[in-house]
NUPA-156232 format. One record per atom (N, C-alpha, C): residue number from 1; residue in one letter; atom name; x, y, z. Coordinates in steps of 0.001 Angstrom, whole numbers. Atoms other than C-alpha are relative to their C-alpha. Layout:
N
   num   residuo   atomo         x         y         z
   NUM         A      CA         X         Y         Z
...
***
This chain:
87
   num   residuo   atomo         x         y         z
     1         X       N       830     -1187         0
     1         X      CA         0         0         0
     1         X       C       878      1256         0
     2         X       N     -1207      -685       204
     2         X      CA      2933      2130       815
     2         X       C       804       518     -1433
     3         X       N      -253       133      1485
     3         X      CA      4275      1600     -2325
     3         X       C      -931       568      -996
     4         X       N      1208     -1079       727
     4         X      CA      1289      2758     -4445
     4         X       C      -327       889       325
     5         X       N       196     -1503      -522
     5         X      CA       706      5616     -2278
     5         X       C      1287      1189      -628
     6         X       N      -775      -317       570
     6         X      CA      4310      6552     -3100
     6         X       C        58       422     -1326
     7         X       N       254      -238      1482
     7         X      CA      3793      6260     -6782
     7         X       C      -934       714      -155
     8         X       N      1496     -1216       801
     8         X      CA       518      8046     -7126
     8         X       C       990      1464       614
     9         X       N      -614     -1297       333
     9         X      CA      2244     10902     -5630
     9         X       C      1171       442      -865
    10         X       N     -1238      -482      1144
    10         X      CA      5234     10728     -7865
    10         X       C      -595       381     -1134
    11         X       N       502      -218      1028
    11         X      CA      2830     10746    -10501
    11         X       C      -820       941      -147
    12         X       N      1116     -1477      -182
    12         X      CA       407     13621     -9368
    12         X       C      1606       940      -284
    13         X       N      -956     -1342        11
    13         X      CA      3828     15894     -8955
    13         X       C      1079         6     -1730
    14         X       N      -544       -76      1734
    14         X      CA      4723     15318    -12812
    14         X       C       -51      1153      -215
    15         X       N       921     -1159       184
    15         X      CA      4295     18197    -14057
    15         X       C        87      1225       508
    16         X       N       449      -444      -739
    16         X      CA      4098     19988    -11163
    16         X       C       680      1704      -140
    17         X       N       188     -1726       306
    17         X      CA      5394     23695    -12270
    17         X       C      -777       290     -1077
    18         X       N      1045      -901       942
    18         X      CA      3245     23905    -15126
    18         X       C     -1278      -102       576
    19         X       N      1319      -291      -595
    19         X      CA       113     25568    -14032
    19         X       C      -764        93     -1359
    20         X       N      1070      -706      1359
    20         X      CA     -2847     26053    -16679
    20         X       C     -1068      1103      1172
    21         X       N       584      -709      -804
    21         X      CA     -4310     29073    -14931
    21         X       C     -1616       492      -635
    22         X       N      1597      -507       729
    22         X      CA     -8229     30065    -15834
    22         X       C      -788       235       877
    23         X       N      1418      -209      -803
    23         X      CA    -11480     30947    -14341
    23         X       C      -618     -1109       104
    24         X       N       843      1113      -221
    24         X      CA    -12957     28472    -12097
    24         X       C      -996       846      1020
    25         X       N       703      -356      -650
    25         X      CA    -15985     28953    -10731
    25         X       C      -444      -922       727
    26         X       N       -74       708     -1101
    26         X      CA    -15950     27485     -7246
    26         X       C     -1391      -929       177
    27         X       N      1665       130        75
    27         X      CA    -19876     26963     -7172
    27         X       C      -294     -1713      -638
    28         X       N      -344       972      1233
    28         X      CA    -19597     24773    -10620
    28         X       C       691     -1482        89
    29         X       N     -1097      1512      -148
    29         X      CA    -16434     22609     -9595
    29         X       C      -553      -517      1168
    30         X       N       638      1268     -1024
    30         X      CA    -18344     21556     -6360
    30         X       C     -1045      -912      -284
    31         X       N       556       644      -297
    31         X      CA    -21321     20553     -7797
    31         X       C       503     -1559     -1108
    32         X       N      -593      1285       813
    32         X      CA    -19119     18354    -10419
    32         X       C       400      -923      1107
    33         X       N      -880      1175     -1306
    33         X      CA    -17527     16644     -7048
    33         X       C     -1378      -469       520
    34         X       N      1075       512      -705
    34         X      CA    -21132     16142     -5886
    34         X       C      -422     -1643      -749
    35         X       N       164      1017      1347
    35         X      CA    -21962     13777     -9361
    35         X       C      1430      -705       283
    36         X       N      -954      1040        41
    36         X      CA    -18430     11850     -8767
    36         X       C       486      -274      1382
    37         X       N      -139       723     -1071
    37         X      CA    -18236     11266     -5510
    37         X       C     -1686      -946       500
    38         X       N      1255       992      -911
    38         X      CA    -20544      8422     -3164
    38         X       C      -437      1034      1073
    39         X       N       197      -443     -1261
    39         X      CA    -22427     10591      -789
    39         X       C     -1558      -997       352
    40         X       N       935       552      -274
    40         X      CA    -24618      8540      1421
    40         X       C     -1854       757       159
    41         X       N      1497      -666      -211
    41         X      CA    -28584      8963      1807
    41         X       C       193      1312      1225
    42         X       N       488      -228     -1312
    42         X      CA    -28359     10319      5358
    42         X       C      1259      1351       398
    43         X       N      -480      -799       552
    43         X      CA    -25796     12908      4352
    43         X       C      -142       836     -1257
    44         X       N       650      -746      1296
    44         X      CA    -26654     16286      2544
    44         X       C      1244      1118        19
    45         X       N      -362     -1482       636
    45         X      CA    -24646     18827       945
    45         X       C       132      1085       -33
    46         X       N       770     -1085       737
    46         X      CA    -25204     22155       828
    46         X       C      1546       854       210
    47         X       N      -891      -939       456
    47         X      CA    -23283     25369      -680
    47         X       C      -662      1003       729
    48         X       N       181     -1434      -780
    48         X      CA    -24119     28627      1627
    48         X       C       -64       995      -556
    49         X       N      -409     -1318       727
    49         X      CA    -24093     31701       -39
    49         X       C       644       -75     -1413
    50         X       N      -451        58       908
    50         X      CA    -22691     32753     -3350
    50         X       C      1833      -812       211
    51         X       N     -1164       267       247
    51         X      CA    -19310     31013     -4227
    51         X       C       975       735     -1254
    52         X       N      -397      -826       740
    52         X      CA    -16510     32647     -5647
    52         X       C       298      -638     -1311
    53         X       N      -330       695       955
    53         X      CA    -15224     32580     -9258
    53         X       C      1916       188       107
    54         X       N     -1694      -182      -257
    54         X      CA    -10828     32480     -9198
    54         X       C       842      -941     -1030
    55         X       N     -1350       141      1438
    55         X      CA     -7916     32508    -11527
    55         X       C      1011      -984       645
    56         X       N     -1070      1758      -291
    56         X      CA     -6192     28703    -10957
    56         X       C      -127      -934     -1186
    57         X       N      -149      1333       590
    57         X      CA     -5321     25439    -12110
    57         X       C     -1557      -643       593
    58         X       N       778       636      -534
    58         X      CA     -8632     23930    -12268
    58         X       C       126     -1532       344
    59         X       N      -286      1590      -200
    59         X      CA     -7453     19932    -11984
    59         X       C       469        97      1662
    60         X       N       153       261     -1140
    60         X      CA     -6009     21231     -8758
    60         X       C      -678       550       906
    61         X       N       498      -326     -1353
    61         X      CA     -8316     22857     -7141
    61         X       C     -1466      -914      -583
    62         X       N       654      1598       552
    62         X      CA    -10728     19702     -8365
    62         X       C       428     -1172      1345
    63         X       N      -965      1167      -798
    63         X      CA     -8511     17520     -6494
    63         X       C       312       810      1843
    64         X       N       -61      -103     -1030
    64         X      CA     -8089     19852     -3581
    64         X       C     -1620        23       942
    65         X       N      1427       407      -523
    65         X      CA    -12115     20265     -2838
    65         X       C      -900     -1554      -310
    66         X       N       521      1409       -39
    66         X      CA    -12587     16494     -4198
    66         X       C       261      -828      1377
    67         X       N      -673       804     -1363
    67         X      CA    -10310     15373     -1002
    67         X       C      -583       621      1058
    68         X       N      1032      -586      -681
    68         X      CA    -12319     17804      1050
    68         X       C     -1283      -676       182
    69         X       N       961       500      -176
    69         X      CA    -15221     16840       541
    69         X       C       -68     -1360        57
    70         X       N       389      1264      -641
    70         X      CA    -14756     13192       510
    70         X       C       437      -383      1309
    71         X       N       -57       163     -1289
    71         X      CA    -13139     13250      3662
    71         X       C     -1167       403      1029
    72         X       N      1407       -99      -976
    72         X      CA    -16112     14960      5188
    72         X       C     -1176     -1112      -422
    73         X       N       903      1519         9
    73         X      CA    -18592     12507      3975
    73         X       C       571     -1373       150
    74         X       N     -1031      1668      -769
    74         X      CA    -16164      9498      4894
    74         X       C       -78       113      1365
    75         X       N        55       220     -1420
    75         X      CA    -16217     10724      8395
    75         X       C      -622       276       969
    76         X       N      1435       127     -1080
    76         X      CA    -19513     11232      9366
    76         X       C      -314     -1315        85
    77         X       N       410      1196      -108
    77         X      CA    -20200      7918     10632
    77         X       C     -1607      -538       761
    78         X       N      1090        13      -461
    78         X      CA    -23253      8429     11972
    78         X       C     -1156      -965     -1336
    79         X       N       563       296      1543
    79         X      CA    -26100      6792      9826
    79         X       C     -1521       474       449
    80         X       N      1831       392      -265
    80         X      CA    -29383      6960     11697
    80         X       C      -821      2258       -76
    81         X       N       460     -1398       119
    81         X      CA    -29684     11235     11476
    81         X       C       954       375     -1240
    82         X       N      -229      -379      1395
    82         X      CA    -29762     13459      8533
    82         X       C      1297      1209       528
    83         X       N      -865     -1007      -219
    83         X      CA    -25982     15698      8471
    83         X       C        19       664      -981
    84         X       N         2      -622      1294
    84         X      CA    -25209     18186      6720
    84         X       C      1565       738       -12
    85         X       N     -1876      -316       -19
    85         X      CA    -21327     19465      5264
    85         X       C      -681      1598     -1157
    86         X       N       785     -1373       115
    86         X      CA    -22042     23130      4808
    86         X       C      1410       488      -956
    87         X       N      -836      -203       981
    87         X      CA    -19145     24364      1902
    87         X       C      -268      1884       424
***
């Protein structure tokens, strides 16, 4: 496991000074993480207020609110009440 952990990060940091910089709109790229991640029934979602739009690499900030958010729905372990992961 070690070992593959190792490698995926050698292989995420390929690359890793070229940026492709553009307009992401924060809003947008969460609710794409909503459609590719597992969120259970008994866990809900929600976005608060307007979200901003910002000049990045969208793959990583994809990858930095994908690991976000699945860590919060991985570690509500509760099952029998409805939570909610407020963005």
């Amino acid at each position: 496991m070690d070992h593959l952990i190792e490698n995926i990060l050698k292989y995420s940091s390929i690359e890793s000074d070229i940026l492709f910089e553009e307009n992401v709109a924060i809003a947008d790229l969460i609710q794409n993480i909503k459609e590719l991640i597992y969120i259970p029934e008994h866990i809900n979602l929600l976005i608060e207020g307007e979200m901003p739009v910002i000049k990045a690499d969208k793959t990583r900030m994809q990858q930095v609110f994908q690991n976000l958010l699945s860590n919060a729905v991985n570690y509500i372990d509760k099952r029998r009440r409805l939570y909610s992961c407020f963005v």
